[in-house]
C-alpha positions in Angstrom: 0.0 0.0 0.0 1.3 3.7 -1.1 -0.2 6.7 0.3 -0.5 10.1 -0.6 -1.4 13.2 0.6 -1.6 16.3 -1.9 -4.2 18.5 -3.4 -6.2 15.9 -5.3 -8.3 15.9 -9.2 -10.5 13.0 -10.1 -13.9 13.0 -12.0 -17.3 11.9 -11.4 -19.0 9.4 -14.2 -21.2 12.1 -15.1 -17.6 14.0 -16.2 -17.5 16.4 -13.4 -14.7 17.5 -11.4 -14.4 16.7 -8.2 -11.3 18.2 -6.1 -10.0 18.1 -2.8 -7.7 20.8 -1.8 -6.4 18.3 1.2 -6.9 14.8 -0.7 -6.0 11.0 0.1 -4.9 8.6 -2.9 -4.2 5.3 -1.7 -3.1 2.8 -4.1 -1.8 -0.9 -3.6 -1.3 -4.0 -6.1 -3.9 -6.4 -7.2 -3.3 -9.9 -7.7 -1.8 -10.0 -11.0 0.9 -7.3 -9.4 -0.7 -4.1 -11.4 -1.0 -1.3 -9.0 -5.1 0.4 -8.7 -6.1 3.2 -6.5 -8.0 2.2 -3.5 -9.4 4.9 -2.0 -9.2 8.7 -3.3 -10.9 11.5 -1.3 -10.7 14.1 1.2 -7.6 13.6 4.0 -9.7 14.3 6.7 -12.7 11.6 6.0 -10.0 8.7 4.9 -6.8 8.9 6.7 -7.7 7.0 9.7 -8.4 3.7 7.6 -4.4 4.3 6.8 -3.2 5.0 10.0 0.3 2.6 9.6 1.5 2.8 6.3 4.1 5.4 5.1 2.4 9.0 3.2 4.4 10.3 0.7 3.7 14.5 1.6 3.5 16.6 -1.8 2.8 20.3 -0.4 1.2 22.5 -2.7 1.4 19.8 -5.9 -2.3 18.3 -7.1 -2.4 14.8 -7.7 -4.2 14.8 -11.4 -4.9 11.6 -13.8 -2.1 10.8 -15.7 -3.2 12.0 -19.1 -4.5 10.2 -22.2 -3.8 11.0 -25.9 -5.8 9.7 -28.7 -4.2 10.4 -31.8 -0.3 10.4 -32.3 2.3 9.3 -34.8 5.4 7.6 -33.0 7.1 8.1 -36.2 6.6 11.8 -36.9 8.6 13.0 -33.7 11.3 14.9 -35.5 8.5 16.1 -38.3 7.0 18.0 -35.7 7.8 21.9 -36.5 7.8 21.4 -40.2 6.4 24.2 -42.8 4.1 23.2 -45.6 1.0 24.7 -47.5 -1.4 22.6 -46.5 -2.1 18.7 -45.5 -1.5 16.9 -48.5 2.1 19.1 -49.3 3.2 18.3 -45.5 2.3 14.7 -46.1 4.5 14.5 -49.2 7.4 16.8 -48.3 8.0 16.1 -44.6 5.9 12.5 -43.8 6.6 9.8 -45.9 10.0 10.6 -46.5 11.0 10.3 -43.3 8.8 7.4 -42.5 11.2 5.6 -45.0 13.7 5.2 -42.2 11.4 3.3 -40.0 12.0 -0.2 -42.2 15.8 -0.3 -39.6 15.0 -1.8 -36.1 17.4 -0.2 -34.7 16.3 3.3 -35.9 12.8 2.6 -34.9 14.0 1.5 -31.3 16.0 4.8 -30.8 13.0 6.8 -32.3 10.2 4.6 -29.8 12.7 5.3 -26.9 12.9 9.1 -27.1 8.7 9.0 -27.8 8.0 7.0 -24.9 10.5 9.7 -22.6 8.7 12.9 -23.9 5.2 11.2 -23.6 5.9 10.3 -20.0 7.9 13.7 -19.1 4.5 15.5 -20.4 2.5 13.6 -18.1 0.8 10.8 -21.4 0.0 7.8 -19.4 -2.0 6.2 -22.0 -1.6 6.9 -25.8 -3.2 5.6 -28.9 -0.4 6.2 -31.7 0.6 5.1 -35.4 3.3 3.8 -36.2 4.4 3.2 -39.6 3.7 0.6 -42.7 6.8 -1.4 -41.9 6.4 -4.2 -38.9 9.2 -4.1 -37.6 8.4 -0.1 -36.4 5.1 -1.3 -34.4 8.1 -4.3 -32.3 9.9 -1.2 -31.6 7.3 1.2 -30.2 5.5 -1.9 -28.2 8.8 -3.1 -26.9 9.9 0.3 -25.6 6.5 0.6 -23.8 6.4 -2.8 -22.3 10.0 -1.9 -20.5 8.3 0.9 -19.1 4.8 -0.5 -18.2 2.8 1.7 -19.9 -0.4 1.5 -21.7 0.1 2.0 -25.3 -2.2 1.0 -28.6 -0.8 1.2 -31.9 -0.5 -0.6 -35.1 1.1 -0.8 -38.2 0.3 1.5 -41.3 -1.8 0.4 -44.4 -1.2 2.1 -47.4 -0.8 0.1 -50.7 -1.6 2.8 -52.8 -1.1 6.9 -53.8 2.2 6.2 -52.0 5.9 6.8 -52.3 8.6 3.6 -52.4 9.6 2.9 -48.9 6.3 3.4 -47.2 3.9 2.0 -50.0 2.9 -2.0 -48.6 1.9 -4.6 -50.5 -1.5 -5.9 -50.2 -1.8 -9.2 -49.3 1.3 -8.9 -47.0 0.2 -6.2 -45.1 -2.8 -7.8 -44.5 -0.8 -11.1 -42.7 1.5 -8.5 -41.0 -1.6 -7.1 -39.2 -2.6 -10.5 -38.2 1.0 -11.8 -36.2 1.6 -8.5 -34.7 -2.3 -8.7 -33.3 -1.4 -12.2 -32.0 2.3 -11.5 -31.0 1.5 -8.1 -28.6 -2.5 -7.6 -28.6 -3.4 -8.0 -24.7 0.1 -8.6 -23.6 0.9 -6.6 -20.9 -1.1 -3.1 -21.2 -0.7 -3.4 -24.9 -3.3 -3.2 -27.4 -3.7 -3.7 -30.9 -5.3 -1.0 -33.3 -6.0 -2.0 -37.2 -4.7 1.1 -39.1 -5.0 2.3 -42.3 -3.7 5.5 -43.0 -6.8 7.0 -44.8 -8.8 6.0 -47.2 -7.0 7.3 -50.2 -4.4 5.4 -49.8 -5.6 1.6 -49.4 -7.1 0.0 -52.4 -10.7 -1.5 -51.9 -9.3 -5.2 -51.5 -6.9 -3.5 -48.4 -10.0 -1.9 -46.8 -12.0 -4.9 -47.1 -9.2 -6.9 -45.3 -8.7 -4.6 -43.1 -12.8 -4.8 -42.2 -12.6 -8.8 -41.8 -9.7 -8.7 -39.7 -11.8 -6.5 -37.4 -14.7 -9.0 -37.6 -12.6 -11.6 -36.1 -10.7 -9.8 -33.8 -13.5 -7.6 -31.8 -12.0 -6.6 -29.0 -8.4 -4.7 -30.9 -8.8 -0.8 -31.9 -9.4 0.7 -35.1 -7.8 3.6 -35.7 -7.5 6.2 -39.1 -8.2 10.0 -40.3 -11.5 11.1 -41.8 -12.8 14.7 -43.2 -9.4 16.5 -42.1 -8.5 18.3 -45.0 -10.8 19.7 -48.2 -8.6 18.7 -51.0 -8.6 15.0 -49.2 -12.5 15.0 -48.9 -12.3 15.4 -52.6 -9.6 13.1 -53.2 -11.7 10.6 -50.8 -15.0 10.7 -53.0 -13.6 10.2 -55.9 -11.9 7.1 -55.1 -14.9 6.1 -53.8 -17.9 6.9 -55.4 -20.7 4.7 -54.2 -19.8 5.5 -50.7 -22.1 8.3 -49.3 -19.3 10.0 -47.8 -16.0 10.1 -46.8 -16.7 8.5 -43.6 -19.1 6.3 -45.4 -16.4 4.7 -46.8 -15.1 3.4 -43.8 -18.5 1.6 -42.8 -19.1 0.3 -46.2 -16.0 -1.7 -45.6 -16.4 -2.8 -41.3 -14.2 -0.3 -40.0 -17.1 1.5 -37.8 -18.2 -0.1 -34.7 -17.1 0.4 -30.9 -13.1 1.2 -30.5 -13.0 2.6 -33.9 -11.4 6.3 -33.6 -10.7 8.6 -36.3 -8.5 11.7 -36.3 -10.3 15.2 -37.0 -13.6 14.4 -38.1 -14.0 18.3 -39.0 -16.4 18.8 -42.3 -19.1 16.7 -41.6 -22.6 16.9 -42.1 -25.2 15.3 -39.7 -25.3 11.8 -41.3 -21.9 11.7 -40.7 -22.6 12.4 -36.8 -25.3 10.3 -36.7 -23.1 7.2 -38.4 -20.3 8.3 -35.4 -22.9 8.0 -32.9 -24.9 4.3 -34.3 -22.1 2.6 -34.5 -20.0 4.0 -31.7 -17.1 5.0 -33.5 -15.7 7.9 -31.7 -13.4 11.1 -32.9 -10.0 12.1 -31.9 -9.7 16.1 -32.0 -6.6 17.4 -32.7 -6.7 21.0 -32.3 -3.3 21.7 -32.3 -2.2 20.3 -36.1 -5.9 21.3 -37.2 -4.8 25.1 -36.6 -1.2 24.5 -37.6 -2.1 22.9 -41.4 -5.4 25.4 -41.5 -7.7 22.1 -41.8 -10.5 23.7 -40.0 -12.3 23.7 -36.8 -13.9 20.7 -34.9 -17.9 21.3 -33.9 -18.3 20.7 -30.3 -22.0 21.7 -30.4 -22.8 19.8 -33.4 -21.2 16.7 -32.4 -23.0 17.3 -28.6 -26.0 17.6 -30.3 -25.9 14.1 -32.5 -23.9 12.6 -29.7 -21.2 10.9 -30.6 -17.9 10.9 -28.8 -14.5 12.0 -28.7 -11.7 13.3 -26.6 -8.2 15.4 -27.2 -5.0 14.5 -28.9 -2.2 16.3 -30.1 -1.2 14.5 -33.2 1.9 14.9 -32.9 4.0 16.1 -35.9 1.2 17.9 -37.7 0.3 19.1 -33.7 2.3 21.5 -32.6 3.3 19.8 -29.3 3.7 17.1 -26.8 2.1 19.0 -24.1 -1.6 17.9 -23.1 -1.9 22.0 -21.9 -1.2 23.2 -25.3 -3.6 21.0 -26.4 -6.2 21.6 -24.4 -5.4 25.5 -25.0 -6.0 24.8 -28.6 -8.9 23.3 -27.8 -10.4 26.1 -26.1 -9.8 28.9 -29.1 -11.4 26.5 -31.0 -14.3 26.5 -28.8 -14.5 30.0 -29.1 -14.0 30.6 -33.1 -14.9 27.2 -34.3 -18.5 26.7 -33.9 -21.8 26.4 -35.9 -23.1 29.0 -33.1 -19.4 30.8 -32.3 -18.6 31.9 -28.5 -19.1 28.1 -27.2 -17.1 28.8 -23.9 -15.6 25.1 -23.0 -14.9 25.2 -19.3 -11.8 24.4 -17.6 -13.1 21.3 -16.1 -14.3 19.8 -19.6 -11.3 20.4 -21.3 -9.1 18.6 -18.7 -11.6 16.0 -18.7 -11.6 15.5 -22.2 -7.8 14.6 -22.1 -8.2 12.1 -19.2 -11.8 10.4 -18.2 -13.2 11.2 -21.1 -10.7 10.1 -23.6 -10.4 7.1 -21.7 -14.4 6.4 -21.6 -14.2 7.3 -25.7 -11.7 4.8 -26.1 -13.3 2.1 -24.3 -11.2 2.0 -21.2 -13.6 3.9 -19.0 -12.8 3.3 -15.1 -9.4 2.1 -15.9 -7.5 4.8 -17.0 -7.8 8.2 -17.2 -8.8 8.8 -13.6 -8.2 8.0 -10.3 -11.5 6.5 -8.6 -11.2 3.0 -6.5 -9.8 0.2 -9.1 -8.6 2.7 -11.8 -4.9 1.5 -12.7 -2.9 3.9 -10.5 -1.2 6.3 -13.4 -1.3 10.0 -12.3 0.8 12.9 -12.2 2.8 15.2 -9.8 2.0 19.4 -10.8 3.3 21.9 -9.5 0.7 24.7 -9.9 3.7 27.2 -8.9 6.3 25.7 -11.9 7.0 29.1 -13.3 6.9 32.3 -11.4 3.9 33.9 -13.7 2.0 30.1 -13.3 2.7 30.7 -9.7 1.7 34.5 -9.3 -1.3 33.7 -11.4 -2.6 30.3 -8.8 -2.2 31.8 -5.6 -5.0 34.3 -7.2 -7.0 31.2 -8.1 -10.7 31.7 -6.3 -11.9 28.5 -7.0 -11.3 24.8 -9.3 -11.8 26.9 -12.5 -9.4 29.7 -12.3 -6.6 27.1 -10.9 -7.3 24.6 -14.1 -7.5 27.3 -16.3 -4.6 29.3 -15.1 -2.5 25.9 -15.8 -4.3 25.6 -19.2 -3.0 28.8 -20.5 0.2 29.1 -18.8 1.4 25.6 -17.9 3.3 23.4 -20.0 6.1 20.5 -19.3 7.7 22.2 -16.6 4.0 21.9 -14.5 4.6 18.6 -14.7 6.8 17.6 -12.0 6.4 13.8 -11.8 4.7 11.1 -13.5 3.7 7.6 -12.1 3.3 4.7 -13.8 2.7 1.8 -11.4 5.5 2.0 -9.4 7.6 3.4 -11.6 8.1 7.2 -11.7 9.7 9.7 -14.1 10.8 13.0 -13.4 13.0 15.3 -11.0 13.6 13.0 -7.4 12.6 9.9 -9.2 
């Protein structure tokens, strides 16, 4: 048993925030050796139940849920901070060139290392991520997260089509790739499988077909590709596929829709599109952050409240603009305000950071055990220090209540908030 005693963030199941400025987060292992939080609460109604076992003190840090991002490409760390015109030129220029190197093991494994540091060092506990079309890529990237415990879904690339040599697979092969990395690291350890094809444009029909029956037989692994990012790729999308009614369409005339099926961006859609989110449970990965950066357009919150499909935040990493769950969520927020079929949608603090943790956990299917740090969640959280930077710290001691102290972090926080992360019982950062 490990005990804490620190400020303290968790959410309700309805998604609202529940804080205790003088909290109690008690976690221990279960049988199978994976540490959950027991208790988590106010100090003064819990501690006697601990009297006896050591408490770690953390004065003036909060105790937060380690942070969950749903769309990221392993592979595109050094892209990140690249200029291009638009999508499809950043794609071509930047992407797949250096996705090329990704075929060398050892490359990959130096590449998954670094990701798997900055992830952790920004408080990512949980991450659903590409990798690229080569196999030996996704060994890398699972490997490096499996020495480090965390939970990580990813899967290799499909794209045998309207792509360059090095990256471009072949069809059949790609499909039997897919297949032994499901059954060599789906389930092992926190790892999880996610069937990925890049987008539409580039898989043939027969690719996206066998993409939809591996899904079929493997239920419980993660879907995962981009939809409706980019104008010139809607266009691009429709006529390659004509007979589909959409972009999106195209996806569930071939079994990629159903429950743990995410797709990146989801931004020019009409409400058929929502409504095709919401029957079949597929959910949408906002990434703010690369959205403003390529000029793609905005996400509709209300819209997509008012269907009522789900989503949560990512950064996308290299078309987003950084690691940092705050930027993210910053980005989020202006595109709350500009963004909107009705403009001036004011997302609160508590949603946004909510939509980075519980709810991008509940979108992803892993409700109650990541994401947040109620009784038998898995016991990832973070260490911030709400005083990190001397503005961050001039700017909380004002804070007169949960939203002006989540906010304030929001627009001023970044790495340097984040002062420890916990993953079971390991723990990265300063006095680890």
């Amino acid at each position: 048993m490990r005990v804490y005693r620190s400020a303290l963030l968790r959410f309700a199941d309805d998604g609202s925030a529940l804080y205790d400025q003088d909290g109690l987060l008690a976690v221990a292992p279960d049988a199978a050796g994976r540490e959950r939080v027991v208790a988590a609460g106010p100090w003064q109604a819990l501690s006697s139940h601990y009297a006896g076992h050591p408490v770690t003190q953390l004065p003036g840090r909060i105790i937060a849920p380690g942070f969950v991002d749903m769309h990221i490409h392993f592979p595109q760390t050094d892209v990140i901070g690249s200029p291009a015109d638009g999508l499809l030129p950043w794609l071509e220029n930047y992407t797949f060139p250096h996705e090329t190197r990704f075929a060398d093991l050892a490359y990959g494994e130096q590449v998954a290392e670094f990701f798997i540091d900055e992830l952790l060092r920004n408080g990512v506990t949980t991450a659903l991520t590409f990798a690229t079309s080569h196999p030996a890529s996704v060994d890398a990237l699972f490997a490096q997260a499996q020495r480090r415990g965390m939970r990580l879904i990813t899967g290799k690339v499909l794209q045998d089509r309207h792509s360059p040599d090095g990256v471009r697979d072949e069809t059949e092969q790609s499909l039997m790739d897919t297949e032994a990395l499901i059954r060599r690291w789906h389930g092992v350890d926190r790892l999880g499988y996610a069937i990925t094809p890049r987008f539409a444009p580039t898989s043939t029909p027969e690719q996206l077909r066998g993409a939809g029956a591996l899904a079929a037989r493997y239920p419980d692994v993660w879907i995962q590709s981009h939809v409706a990012e980019n104008r010139d790729e809607i266009r691009w999308a429709r006529e390659l596929f004509p007979a589909s009614r959409s972009y999106l369409a195209v996806y569930d005339d071939f079994g990629l829709m159903r429950e743990r099926a995410v797709y990146a961006h989801c931004i020019h859609f009409d409400d058929d599109d929502r409504a095709l989110m919401r029957d079949t449970g597929a959910v949408a990965a906002v990434s703010p952050t690369s959205n403003l950066f390529l000029g793609s357009g905005f996400f509709d919150y209300a819209s997509a409240d008012r269907v009522g499909f789900g989503y949560g935040l990512a950064s996308d990493v290299g078309g987003g603009t950084s690691f940092s769950p705050f930027h993210t969520m910053l980005a989020a927020y202006y595109v709350g305000r500009e963004g909107q079929t009705k403009p001036g949608l004011s997302l609160t603090p508590e949603q946004l950071w909510w939509q980075h943790t519980a709810g991008a956990a509940s979108a992803l299917g892993l409700g109650g055990v990541v994401g947040n740090l109620q009784p038998g969640c898995e016991a990832d959280f973070v260490v911030l220090n709400p005083a990190a930077t001397p503005l961050l710290a001039r700017k909380t001691q004002q804070a007169r209540n949960l939203a002006e102290l989540l906010f304030a972090l929001i627009v001023i926080g970044d790495d340097r908030v984040v002062e420890q992360t916990v993953i079971s019982q390991a723990k990265y950062g300063p006095g680890a």
